[in-house]
N, C-alpha and C positions, 0 to 999 in steps of 0.2 A: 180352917176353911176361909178361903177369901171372896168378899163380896164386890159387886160389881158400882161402883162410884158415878150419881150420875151425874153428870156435871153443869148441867143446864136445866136443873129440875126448876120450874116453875118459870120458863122462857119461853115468849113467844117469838114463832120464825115464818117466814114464808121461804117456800123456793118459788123460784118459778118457771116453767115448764119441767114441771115435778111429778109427770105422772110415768114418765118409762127413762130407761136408762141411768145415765149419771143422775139425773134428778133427782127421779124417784130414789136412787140410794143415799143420796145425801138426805131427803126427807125421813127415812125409814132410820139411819142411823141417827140424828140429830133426837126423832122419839126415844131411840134406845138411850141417848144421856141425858133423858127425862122432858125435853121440850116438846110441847103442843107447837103440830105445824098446820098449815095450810100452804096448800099446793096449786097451781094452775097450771093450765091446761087450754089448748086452740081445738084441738077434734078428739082427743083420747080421753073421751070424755071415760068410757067405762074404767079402762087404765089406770086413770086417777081415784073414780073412786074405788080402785082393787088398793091402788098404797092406802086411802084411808082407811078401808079395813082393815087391812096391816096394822096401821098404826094404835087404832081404835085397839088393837089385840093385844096391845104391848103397852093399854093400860091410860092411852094419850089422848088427846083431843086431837080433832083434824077434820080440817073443810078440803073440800074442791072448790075453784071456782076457774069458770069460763074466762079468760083474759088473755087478748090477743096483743104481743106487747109490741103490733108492728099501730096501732090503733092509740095516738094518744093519750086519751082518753079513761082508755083499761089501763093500758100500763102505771099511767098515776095512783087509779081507782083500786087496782090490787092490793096498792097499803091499806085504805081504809077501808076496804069490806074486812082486810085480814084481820082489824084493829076492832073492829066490830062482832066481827065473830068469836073471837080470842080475848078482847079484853088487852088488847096494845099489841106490841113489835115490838122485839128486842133484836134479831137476827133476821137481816136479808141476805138471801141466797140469790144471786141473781144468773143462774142455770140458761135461762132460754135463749135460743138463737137458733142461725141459718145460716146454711152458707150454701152456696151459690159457686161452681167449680169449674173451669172453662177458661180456655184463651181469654189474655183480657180484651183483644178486638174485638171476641163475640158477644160481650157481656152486653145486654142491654141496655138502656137507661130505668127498664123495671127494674132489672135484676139490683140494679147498685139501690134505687130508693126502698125496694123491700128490705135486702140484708143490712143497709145502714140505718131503717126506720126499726130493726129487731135489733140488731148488735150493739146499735151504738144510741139512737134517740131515748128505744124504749127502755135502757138500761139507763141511762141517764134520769128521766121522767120519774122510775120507779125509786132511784136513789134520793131524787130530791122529793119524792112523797117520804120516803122513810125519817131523812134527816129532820121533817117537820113532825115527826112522831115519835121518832126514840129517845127513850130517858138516857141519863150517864150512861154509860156500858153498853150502849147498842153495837153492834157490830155489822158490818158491811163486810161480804166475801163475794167477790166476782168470778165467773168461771169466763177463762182466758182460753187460749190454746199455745198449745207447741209450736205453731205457725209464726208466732212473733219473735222466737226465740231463733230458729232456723226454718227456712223455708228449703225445703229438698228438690222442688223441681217447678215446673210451670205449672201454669193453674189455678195458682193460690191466690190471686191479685185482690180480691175482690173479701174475701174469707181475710185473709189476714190485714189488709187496711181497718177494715173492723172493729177487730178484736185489739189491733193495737192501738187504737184509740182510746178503750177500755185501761191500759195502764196509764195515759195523762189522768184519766177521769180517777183512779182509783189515787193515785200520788194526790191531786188537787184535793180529792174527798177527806183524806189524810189528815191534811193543813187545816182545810175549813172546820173541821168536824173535831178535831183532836181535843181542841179547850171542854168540850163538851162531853171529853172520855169515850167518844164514837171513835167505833175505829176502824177501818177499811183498807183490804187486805186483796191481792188476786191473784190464782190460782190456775195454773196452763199446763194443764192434762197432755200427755202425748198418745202414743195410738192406744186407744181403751174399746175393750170387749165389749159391741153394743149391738142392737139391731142393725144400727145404722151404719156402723162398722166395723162385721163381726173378723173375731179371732181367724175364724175358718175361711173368710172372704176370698177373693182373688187376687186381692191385693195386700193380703196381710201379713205374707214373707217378705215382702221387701219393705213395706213399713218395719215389722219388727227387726230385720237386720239393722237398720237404721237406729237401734237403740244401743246401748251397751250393754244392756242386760240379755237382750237378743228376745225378747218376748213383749207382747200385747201387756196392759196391764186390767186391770179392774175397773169396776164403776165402784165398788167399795175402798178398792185402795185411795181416789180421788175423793170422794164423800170421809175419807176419815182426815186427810190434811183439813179438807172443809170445817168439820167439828173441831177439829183442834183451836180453827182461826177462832171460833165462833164463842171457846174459851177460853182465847188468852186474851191478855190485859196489855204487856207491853210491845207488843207486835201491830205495827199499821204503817201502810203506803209500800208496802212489800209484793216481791211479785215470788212466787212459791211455784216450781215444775213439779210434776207427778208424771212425769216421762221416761220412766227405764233409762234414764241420761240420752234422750234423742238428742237433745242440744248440746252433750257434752262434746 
């Protein structure tokens, strides 16, 4: 008989925007390799706490909390409620974001200050709350997109300047952080089965032909590279697809 290895037993993680989709699964498996999480959340408030119950079931600790990471202010504050509630951070999941998809002549000046105050400030904000909090071995994991790797058609303009700013920050975090045994790692999902862009959609045959595997992938499949980062040691400043080869 073989038993299940958890690999992060006694680890604290936050994701964040952790209450549905990719989030919520990388939250829900990171419990299953023994780590107590906490999750945030902008309106899914009940959402959130359906993962904590989850998670609470499977034996773990785990908060919700309200954190808008377009709101400078939360987005720093995330590490330390998390740190408060848990007892430290060892693993940030930096999950949340927005995008914003349109001609880029139609793009507002909202539209760029919202998705660059979510994709790019408040993920920055929340990493330099973490790095003043994790011991040796903390781990930083970014969620990227397929978007920086190949862009397939118009539209994207706004979504993937974003996101690709997310890999200087996570290479830089690498450097800075490295002596210190932190390590920071990112992660670029390609078309994944979600509310927000499901399998069955109208657009989801020709995203998946776009792949080489020819299919949508998981929000589990991406939550399980996520845990992997979350427990390796010699891996950092790495950019990691979970794209059915979109990019290939």
């Amino acid at each position: 008989m073989t038993t299940h290895r958890t690999t992060l037993h006694g680890k604290n993680a936050l994701v964040t925007g952790g209450s549905r989709g990719i989030g919520a699964a990388i939250a829900l498996r990171l419990a299953r390799e023994g780590a107590d999480v906490a999750v945030t959340y902008v309106h899914g408030k009940e959402a959130a706490e359906e993962v904590v119950r989850r998670i609470e079931a499977l034996g773990r600790r785990a908060v919700s909390l309200r954190a808008d990471s377009a709101d400078a202010e939360e987005a720093g504050g995330a590490v330390e409620r998390t740190a408060q509630a848990l007892g430290g951070l060892d693993v940030l999941v930096n999950n949340a974001g927005v995008g914003v998809l349109g001609p880029v002549e139609g793009l507002s000046l909202a539209d760029v200050d919202r998705v660059l105050a979510v994709n790019v400030r408040g993920v920055f904000l929340t990493s330099q709350a973490a790095a003043t909090r994790m011991p040796p071995g903390g781990r930083i994991v970014t969620i990227g997109t397929c978007m920086t790797q190949r862009v397939p058609g118009p539209g994207g303009t706004l979504y993937a300047t974003s996101k690709a700013a997310l890999i200087g920050l996570t290479k830089a975090l690498a450097r800075e952080l490295g002596g210190r045994g932190i390590t920071a790692n990112i992660v670029h999902p390609g078309p994944i089965d979600t509310d927000m862009n499901p399998a069955g959609g109208p657009y989801a045959a020709d995203q998946a032909a776009m792949t080489a595997l020819g299919r949508f992938g998981t929000a589990e499949e991406v939550a399980a590279m996520v845990v992997h980062l979350a427990g390796a040691e010699y891996v950092t400043g790495a950019e990691f697809a979970v794209d059915g080869g979109f990019a290939a």
